[in-house]
C-alpha positions as CSV (number, residue, x, y, z in Angstrom):
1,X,0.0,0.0,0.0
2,X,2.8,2.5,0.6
3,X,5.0,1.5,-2.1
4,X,6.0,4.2,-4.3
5,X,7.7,1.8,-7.4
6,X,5.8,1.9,-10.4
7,X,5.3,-2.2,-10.5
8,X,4.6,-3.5,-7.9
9,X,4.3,-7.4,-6.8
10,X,2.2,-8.7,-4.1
11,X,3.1,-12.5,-3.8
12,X,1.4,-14.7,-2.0
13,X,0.3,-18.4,-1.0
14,X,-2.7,-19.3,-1.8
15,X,-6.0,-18.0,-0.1
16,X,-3.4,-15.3,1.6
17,X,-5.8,-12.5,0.8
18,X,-3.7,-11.0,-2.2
19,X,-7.4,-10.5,-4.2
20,X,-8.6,-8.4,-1.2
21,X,-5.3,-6.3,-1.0
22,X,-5.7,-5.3,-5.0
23,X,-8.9,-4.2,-4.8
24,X,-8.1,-2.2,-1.5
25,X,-4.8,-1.2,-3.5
26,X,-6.9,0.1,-6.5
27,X,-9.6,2.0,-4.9
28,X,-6.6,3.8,-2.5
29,X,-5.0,4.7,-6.0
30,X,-8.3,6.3,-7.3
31,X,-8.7,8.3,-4.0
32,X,-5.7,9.5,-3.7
33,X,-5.3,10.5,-7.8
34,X,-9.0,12.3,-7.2
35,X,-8.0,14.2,-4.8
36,X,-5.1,15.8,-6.2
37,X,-7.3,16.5,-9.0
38,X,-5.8,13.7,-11.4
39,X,-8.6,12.2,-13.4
40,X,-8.4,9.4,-15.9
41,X,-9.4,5.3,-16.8
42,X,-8.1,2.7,-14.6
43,X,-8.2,-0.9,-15.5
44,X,-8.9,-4.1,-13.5
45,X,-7.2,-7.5,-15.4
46,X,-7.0,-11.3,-14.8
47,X,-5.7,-14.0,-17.4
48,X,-9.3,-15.6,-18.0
49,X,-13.0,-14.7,-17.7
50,X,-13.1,-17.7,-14.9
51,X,-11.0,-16.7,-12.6
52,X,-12.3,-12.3,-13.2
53,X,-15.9,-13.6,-12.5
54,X,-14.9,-15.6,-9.6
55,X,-12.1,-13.6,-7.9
56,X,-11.3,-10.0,-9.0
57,X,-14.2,-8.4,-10.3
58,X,-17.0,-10.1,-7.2
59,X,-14.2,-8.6,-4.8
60,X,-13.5,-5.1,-6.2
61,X,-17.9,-4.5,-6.5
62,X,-17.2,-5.6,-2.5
63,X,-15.0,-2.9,-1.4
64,X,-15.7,-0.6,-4.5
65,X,-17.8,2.8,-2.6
66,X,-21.3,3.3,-4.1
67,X,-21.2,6.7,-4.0
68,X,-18.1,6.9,-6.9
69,X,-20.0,5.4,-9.8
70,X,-21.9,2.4,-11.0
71,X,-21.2,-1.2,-13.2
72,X,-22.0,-1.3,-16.3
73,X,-22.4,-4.6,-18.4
74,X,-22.4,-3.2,-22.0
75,X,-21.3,-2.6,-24.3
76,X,-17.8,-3.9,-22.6
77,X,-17.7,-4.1,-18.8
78,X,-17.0,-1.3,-16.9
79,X,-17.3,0.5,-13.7
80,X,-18.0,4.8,-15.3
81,X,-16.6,6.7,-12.1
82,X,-19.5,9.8,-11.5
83,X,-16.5,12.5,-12.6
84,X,-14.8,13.3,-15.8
85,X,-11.5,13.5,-17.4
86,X,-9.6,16.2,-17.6
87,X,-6.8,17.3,-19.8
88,X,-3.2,18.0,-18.9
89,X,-4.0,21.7,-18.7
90,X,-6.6,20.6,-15.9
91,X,-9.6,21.6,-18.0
92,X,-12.4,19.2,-18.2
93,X,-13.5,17.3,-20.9
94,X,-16.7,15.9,-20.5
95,X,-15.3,12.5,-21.1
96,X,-16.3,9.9,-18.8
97,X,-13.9,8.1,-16.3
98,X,-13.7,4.6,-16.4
99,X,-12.3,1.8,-14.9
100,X,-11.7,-1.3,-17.5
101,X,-12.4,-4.9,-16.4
102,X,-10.9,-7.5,-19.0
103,X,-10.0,-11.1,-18.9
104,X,-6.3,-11.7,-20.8
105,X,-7.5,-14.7,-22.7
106,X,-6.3,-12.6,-25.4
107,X,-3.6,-10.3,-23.8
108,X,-4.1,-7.4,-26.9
109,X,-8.0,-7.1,-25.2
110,X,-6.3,-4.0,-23.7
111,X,-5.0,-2.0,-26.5
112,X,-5.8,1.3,-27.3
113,X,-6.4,2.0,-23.6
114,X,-4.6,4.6,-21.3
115,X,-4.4,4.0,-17.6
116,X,-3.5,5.9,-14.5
117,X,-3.5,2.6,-12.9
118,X,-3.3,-1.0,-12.8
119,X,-4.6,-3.9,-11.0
120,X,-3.3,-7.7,-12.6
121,X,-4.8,-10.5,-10.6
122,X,-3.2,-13.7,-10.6
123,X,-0.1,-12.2,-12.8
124,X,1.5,-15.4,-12.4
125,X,-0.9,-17.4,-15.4
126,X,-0.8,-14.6,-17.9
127,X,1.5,-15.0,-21.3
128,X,4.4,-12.6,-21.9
129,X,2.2,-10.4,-23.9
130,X,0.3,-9.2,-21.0
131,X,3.2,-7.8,-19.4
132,X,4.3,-6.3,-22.3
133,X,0.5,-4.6,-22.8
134,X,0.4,-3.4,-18.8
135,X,3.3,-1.3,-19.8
136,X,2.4,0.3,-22.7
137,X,-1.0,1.3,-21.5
138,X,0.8,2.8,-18.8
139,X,3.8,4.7,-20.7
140,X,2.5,7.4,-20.9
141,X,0.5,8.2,-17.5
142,X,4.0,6.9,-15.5
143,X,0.8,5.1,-13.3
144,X,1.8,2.5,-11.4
145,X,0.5,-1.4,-11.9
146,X,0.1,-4.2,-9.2
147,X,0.4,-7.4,-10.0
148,X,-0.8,-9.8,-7.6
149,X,-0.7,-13.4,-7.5
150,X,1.0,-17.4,-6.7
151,X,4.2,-17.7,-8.3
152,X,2.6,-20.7,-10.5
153,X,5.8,-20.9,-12.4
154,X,9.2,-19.5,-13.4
155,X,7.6,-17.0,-16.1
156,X,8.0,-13.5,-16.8
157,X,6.2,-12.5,-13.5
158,X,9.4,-14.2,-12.1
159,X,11.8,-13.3,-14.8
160,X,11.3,-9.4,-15.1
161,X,9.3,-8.6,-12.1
162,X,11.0,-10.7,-9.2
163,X,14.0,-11.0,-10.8
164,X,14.8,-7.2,-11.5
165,X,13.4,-6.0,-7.6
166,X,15.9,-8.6,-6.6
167,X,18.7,-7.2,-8.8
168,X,17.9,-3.8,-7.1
169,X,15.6,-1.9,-9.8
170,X,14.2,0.8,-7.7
171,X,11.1,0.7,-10.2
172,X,10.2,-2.7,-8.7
173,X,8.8,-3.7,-5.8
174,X,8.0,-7.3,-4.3
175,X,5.8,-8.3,-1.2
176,X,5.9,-11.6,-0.5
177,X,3.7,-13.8,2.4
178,X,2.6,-17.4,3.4
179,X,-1.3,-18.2,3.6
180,X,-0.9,-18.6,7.0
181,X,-0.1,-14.8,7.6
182,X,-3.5,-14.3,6.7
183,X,-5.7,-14.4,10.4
184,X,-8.3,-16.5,8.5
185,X,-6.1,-19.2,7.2
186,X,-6.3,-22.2,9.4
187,X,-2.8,-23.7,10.9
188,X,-3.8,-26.5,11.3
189,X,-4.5,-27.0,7.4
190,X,-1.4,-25.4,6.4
191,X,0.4,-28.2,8.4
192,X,-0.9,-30.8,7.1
193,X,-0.6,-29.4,3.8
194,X,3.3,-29.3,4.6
195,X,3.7,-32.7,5.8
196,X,2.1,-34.2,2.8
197,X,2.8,-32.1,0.0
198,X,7.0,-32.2,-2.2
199,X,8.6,-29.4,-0.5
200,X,8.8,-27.1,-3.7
201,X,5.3,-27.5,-4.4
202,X,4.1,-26.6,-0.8
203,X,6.8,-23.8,-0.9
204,X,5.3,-22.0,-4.1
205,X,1.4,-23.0,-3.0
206,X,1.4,-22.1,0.6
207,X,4.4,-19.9,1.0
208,X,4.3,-17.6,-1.6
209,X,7.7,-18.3,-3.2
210,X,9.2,-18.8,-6.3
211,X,10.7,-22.3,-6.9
212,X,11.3,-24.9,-10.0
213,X,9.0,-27.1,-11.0
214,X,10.6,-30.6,-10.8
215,X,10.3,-33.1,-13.6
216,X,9.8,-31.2,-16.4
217,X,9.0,-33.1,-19.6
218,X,11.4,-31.0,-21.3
219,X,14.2,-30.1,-19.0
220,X,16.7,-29.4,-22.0
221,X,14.2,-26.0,-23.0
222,X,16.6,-22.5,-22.3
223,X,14.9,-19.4,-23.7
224,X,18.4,-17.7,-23.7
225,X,19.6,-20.0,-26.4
226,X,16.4,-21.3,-28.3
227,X,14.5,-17.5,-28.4
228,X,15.6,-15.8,-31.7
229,X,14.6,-12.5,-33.3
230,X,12.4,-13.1,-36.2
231,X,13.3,-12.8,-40.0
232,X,11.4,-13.3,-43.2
233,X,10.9,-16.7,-44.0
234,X,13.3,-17.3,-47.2
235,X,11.7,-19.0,-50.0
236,X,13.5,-22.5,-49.9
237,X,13.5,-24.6,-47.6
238,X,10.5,-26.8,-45.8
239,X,7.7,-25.3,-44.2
240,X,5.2,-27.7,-42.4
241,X,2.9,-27.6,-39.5
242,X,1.5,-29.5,-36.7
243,X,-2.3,-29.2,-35.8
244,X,-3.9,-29.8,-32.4
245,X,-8.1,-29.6,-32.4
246,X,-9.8,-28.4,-29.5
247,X,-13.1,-26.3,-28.8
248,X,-13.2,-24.6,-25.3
249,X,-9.7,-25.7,-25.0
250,X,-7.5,-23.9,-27.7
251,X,-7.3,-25.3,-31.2
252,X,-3.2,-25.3,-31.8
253,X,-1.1,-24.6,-34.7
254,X,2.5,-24.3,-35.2
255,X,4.2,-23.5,-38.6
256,X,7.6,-24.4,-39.0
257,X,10.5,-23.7,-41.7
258,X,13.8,-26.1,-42.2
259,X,16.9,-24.2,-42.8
260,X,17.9,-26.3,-45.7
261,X,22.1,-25.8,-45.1
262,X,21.9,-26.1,-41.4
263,X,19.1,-28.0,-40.9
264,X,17.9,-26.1,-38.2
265,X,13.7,-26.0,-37.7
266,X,12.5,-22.5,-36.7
267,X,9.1,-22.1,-34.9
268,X,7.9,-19.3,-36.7
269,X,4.3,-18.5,-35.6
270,X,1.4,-20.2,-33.9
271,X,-2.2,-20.1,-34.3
272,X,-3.9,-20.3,-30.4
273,X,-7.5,-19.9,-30.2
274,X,-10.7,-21.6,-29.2
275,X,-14.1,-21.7,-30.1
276,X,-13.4,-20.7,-33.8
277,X,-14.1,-22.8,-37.2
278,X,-12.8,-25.1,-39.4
279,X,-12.5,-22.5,-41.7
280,X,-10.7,-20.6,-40.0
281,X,-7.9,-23.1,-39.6
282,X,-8.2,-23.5,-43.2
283,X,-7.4,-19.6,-43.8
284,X,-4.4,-19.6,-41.5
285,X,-2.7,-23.0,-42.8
286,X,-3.7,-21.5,-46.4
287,X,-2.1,-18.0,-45.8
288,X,1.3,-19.4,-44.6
289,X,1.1,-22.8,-47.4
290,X,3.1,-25.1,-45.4
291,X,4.1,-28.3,-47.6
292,X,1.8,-30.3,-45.0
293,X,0.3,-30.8,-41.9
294,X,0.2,-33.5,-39.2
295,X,-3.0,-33.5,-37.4
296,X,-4.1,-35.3,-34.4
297,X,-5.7,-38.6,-35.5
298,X,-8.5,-38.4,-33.0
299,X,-10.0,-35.9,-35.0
300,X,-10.7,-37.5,-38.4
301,X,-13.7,-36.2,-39.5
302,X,-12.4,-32.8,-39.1
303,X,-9.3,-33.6,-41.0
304,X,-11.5,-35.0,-43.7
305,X,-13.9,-32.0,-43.7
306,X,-10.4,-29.9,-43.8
307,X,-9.8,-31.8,-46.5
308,X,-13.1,-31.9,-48.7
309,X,-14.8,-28.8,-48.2
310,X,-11.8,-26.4,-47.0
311,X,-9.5,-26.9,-49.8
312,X,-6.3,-28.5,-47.2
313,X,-5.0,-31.0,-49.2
314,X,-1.9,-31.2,-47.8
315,X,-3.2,-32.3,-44.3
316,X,-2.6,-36.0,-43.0
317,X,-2.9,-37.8,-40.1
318,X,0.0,-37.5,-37.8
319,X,1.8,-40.5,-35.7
320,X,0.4,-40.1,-31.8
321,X,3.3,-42.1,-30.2
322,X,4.0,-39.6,-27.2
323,X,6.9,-41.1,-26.2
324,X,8.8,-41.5,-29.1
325,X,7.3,-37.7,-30.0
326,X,8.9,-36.0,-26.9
327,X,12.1,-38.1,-27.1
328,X,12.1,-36.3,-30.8
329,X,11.9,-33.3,-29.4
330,X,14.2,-33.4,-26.8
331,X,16.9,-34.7,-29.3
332,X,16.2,-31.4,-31.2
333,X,16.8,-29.0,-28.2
334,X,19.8,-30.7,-26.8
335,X,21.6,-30.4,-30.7
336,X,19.9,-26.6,-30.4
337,X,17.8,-27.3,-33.7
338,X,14.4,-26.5,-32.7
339,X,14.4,-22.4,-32.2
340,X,11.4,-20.0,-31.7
341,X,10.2,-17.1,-32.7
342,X,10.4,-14.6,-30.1
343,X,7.3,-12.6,-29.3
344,X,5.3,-15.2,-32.1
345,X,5.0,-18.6,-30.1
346,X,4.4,-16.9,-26.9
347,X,2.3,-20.0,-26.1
348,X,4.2,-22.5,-27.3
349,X,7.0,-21.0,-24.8
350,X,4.6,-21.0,-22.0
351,X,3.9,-24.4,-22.2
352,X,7.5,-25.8,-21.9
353,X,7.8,-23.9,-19.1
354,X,4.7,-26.0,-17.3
355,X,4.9,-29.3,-19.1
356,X,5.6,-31.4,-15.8
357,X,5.6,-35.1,-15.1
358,X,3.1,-36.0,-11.6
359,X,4.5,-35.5,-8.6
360,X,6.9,-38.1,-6.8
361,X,4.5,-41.1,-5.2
362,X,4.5,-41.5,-1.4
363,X,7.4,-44.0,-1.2
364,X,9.5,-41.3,-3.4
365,X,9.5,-43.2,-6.7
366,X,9.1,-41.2,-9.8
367,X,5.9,-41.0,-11.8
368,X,5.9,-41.7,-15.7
369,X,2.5,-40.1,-16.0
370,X,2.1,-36.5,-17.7
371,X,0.2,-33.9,-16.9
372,X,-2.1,-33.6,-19.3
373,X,-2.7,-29.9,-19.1
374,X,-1.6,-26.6,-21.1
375,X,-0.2,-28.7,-23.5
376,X,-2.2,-27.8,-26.8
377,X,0.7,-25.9,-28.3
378,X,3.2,-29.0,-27.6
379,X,1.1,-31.5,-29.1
380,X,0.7,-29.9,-31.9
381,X,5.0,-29.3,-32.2
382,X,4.8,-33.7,-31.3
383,X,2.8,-33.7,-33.9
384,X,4.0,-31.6,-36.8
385,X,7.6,-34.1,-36.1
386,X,6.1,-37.4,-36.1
387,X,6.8,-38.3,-39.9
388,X,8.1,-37.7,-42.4
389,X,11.1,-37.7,-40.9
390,X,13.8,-36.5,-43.3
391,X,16.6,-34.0,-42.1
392,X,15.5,-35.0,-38.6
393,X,18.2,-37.5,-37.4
394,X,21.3,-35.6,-38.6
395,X,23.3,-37.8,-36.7
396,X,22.3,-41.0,-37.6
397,X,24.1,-44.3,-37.9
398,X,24.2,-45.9,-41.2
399,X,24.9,-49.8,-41.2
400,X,27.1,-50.7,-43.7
401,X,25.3,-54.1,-45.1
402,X,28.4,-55.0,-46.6
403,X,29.9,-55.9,-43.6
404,X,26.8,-57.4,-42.4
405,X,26.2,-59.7,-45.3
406,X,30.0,-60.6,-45.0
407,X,29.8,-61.8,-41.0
408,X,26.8,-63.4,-42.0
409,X,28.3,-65.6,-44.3
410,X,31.0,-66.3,-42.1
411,X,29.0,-67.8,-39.3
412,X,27.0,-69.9,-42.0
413,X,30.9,-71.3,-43.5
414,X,31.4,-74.6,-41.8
415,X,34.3,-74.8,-40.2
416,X,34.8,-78.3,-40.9
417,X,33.4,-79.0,-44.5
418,X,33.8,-83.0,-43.6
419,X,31.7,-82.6,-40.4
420,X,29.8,-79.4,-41.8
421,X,30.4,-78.0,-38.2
């Protein structure tokens, strides 16, 4: 509450009361800018409708004072504050002060908009972009923008926020607390949580802190060295895809070009987005003509109606052997041949960040079991690799049959032609 940085990171376990703070956080920030006569639009954000219906937005109509304004349902949601904008001269405009409520489903929901502050619920499952967007819509106002949320994962909220407050940024600053420091959490339930929970997971759940997440599924992924600016896509060369249907979950594309001399594949954009048509996918696997693309084989009436009424030829089924899949695509990151487009597969990069194998059983033995969640962008990457398989194995051994056919014939030469043994 006192903070003066202009980002600002409340951390905490879960139910630690981070939701309340924002909305207390928020409504402070539009006191205090009123009564220094600083008017303007303030915007409330969390990463999915869900979790704004459930959390932020029930919470902020809570504490929000009837007297400043009312909710508004349409034409976007809004709360229109009872005063009006003014301009930098101090005049008034007439112009009604808002402030914004937006799920980040699709982090560019916020362009155009110009804040004096904002409030980022659960920061820590929003893509890149979104941090990108809380920025600009504050670049010009200088406002400040709290993020508040459980350190789900080693992301940006980790990489730029915690990370740089750490390294001394005076523009950063990080609160961090355990559920237990809120008065309502029980301590008896954050105990047993404790004893029966891996260490790093109860660490990050109920304490508030930022730690790995063990058994990756693909430990080998380093943003450092596998993020690379784009380029335009040269002319020669391969480009294919990998396709991944869903409905409410996201339908998954990735498009991918072969760098014919070094045979190095570069993830060049994705297409992540549910609830649309088949054509749809049709126009974006049209507009970037990849030679083909693997499709998951559950779906084969929609690859046939791909097919037949959209005009994709070039779509087949793809091989669904997960573990031969990953073990492709591990191969590909330790040689540093699979690279990504930075800023263009934002998902994709999200999702080896979170791809995890189950947590260790009881007796400490490792799980072989995925899971199967936020993983739309890598099936469809599986996929796209599962045949053909040309320029994939650079490395690989060739058996020289001559040889072979020779040994052969030696073990089939009697050694005794009397005995014939």
């Amino acid at each position: 509450m006192d903070s003066k940085a202009r980002f600002i990171g409340a951390i905490s376990g879960v139910r630690g009361g981070k939701t309340t703070i924002g909305a207390i956080w928020l409504c402070n920030r539009i006191y205090q800018d009123y009564q220094k006569g600083v008017t303007g639009d303030y915007l409330i954000a969390a990463p999915t409708s869900k979790i704004l219906d459930q959390a932020a937005l029930p919470k902020f109509k809570e504490i929000f004072p009837k007297d400043w304004g009312e909710w508004r349902e349409q034409p976007k949601s809004y709360f229109q504050l009872k005063w009006t904008k003014k301009d930098p001269d101090g005049k008034d405009t007439g112009e009604p002060c808002r402030i914004f409520v937006r799920s980040l489903d699709d982090p560019n929901a916020i362009e155009g908009m110009e804040c004096l502050a904002i409030w980022a619920d659960e920061v820590g499952l929003m893509k890149d972009q979104a941090w990108i967007n809380f920025q600009s819509r504050t670049s010009i106002t200088q406002g400040p923008v709290l993020m508040t949320g459980t350190p789900y994962s080693m992301n940006w909220f980790y990489r730029d926020v915690y990370q740089s407050w750490k390294d001394g940024n005076k523009d950063f600053d990080v609160v961090q607390w355990r559920s237990m420091d809120n008065p309502s959490f029980r301590e008896e339930e954050y105990e047993r949580a404790k004893k029966t929970m891996p260490k790093v997971l109860f660490d990050r759940t109920y304490g508030g802190q930022f730690t790995r997440l063990e058994g990756l599924v693909y430990p080998e992924f380093d943003e450092d060295e596998l993020l690379v600016d784009p380029f335009e896509i040269p002319a020669v060369g391969l480009v294919f895809a990998g396709l991944d249907f869903g409905y409410n979950n996201p339908n998954a594309i990735v498009y991918i070009w072969e760098d014919p001399k070094t045979k190095i594949y570069y993830v060049f954009r994705e297409f992540y987005q549910n609830k649309v048509l088949l054509k749809d996918l049709a126009a974006s696997i049209n507009h970037h003509q990849p030679s083909y693309v693997l499709a998951d084989t559950q779906s084969a009436q929609l690859i046939a109606e791909l097919r037949r009424f959209h005009g994709v030829r070039q779509i087949r089924e793809a091989d669904k052997v997960k573990e031969a899949g990953i073990e492709r695509i591990r191969n590909l990151l330790i040689e540093k041949r699979l690279k990504f487009f930075r800023n263009r597969t934002q998902n994709l990069v999200e999702e080896f960040k979170t791809y995890h194998y189950q947590a260790p059983k009881a007796d400490g033995t490792s799980s072989e079991k995925i899971v199967d969640k936020h993983n739309h962008a890598l099936d469809a990457l599986r996929y796209a690799f599962s045949r053909p398989l040309q320029g994939l194995y650079v490395n690989r051994v060739k058996r020289d049959f001559k040889s072979i056919l020779k040994r052969r014939g030696e073990r089939l030469t009697p050694s005794d032609p009397l005995t014939g043994y």
